[in-house]
C-alpha positions, 0 to 999 in steps of 0.5 A: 434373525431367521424368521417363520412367520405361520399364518393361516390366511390367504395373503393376496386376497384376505384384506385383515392379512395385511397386519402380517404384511407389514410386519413381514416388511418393516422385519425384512427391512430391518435386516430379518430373513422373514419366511412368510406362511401362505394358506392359498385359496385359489378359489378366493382369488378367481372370486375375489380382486387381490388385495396386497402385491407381494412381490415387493415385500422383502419375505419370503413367501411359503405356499402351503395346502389349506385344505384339512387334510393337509397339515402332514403335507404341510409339515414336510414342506416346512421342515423341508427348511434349511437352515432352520429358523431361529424362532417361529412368530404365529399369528392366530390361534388356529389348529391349522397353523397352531399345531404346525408352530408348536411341533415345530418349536419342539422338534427345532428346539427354538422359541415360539412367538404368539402374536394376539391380536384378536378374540378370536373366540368371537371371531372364529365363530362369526367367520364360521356361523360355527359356535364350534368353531368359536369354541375351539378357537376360544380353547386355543387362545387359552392354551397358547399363553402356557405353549408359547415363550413370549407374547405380544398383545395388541390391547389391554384387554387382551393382557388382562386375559393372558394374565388371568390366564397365567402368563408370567408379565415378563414374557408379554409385550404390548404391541397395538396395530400401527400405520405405515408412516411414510404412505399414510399420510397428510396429503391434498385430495387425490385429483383423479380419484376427486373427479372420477367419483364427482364428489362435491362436498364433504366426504366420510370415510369408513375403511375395512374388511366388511366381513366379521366385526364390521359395523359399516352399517353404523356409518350409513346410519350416521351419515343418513342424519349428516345428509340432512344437514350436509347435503352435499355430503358423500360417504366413502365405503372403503373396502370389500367382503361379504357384507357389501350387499347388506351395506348397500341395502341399508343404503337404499333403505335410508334413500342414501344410496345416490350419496354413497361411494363403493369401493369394493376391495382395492389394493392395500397400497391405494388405500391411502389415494382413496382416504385423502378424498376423506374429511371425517372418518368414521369407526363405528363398533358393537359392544362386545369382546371382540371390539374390546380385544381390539386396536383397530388397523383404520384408527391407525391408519385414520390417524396417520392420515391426519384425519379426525376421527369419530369412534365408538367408545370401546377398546383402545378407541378412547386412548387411540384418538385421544385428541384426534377426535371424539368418541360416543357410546356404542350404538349412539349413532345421534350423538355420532352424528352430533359430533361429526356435524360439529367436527365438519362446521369447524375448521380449526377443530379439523386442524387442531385434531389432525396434527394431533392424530398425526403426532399420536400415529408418530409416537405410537401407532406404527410398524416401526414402534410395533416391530420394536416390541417384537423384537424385544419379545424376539430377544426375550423368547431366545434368552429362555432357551 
């Protein structure tokens, strides 16, 4: 199958657009010709170290203008493709590469593929400081479910809003963010990394893009009463963004900072190095719609890792590490620290909560599951021609 997957993102240096990546992978992988949008940033790229190598990727990747002005010119150029492709796969619901998919599924005459991974009502506007913004992608997500053929959602409360929406169940399929199963896993503490950052004790871990929905500062906060019983203890910030240096205030400001490991941004392909230093690993949320829409890409990959996990109860955290971990109420961060405290002085609950995650990643949350659920959406979008 010819593949054109429109996303609006910039893939060297945008760390969340690792999702398509892998997607764009494990496609090419399976025999799919994948063209792969490319919204450059030049400008992020001189700023900001490159997060992903695409060289290897399998895809093709398309180069396309970002600015606003250029969706003509963006248009030429995909329909510049020959042969044309058999279906178009968007992910994200914004007009910029909206607009292109759906002209394109209309004048091609072939199906449409809305990849719904986020509420991205809540995100646009957090990204943009722009409740226009938050508007107008919140009108997207409404009108895609009506424009698209099929859909993939990667929670339940993002079916629920399709459904309630108007979208038939059968042109919906459940596709939760997964782990690549062959990097990420169990594995002895990376020696060179182990040294060069002189740890001497316990380790947590939180992994991510600290830019929009990012509740790092949660994990500081926990881990500032983990150190008081823990002083060995180390916190692991892995990742890059614009809230870094908020991070590292708050660091300074619970007098953690000395114990604290910054990454800044690293290649995708190292993350998993950097999270065999880890113990414990820590995914903290706000209560809100964009944590309820939901399945985090670190409880993936966490998971694959065979780490424990200690989450907030919120979205598909419960189900995600049923076994694997323990889950408190949004902003408790005493009880957190409680059960991470409780996790670290018990060997056998690491153990016994790490072959858990690992068969949970193996079962379900994995490119290789996910991929299948698109295909099947795949096959589903043609038959309705």
């Amino acid at each position: 199958m010819r593949i054109l997957l429109l996303q609006r993102f910039d893939l060297a240096s945008v760390s969340c657009a690792r999702r398509v990546l892998c997607q764009a992978e494990e496609l090419a992988r399976r025999g799919h010709e994948v063209i792969l949008a490319d919204y450059v940033h030049r400008q992020r790229q001189q700023e900001a170290p490159s997060v992903a190598n695409l060289s290897s990727l399998g895809a093709r990747i398309l180069p396309l203008n970002r600015s606003i002005f250029a969706m003509g010119s963006n248009l030429k150029v995909l329909l510049s493709l020959q042969p044309k492709p058999d279906l178009i796969h968007l992910w994200k619901a914004y007009p910029d590469a909206s607009l292109p998919a759906i002209y394109l599924s209309r004048r091609w005459k072939i199906p449409l593929h809305y990849d719904w991974d986020d509420w991205e009502k809540g995100i646009a506007g957090e990204l943009t400081g722009s409740t226009l913004a938050g508007w107008t992608a919140g009108k997207w997500d409404r009108l895609l479910p009506h424009l698209c053929h099929t859909a993939s959602v990667a929670s339940d409360f993002l079916r629920d809003m399709a459904l309630k929406w108007g979208m038939p169940p059968d042109r919906l399929w459940d596709a939760p963010v997964g782990a690549d199963l062959e990097r990420f896993q169990p594995r002895e503490k990376d020696p060179e990394l182990f040294k060069k950052m002189g740890i001497d004790g316990p380790v947590l871990v939180y992994s991510g893009q600290l830019e929009v929905a990012s509740y790092a500062e949660q994990a500081v906060d926990i881990f500032a009463e983990v150190i008081k019983e823990k002083p060995t203890a180390k916190l692991l910030i892995l990742g890059g963004g614009r809230k870094l240096d908020s991070i590292k205030k708050r660091a300074e400001e619970k007098q953690v900072f000395n114990r604290v490991l910054f990454t800044d941004y690293i290649l995708g392909s190292d993350v998993p190095r950097y999270l065999s230093l880890a113990d414990v690993a820590l995914a903290p949320f706000e209560l809100n719609d964009v944590t309820r829409a939901k399945s985090p890409l670190k409880i993936a990959e966490y998971l694959a890792m065979g780490l424990p996990v200690v989450a907030s109860d919120v979205g598909e955290t419960r189900k995600m590490i049923l076994g694997a971990g323990s889950c408190a109420a949004c902003g408790d961060i005493k009880t957190m620290t409680e059960k991470t405290l409780w996790i670290l002085n018990n060997p056998s609950v690491r153990q016994s909560m790490s072959a858990a995650g690992r068969k949970t990643a193996e079962r379900k949350y994995n490119w290789k599951i996910h991929v299948d659920s698109l295909e099947a959406a795949y096959r589903t979008a043609l038959g309705r021609l």
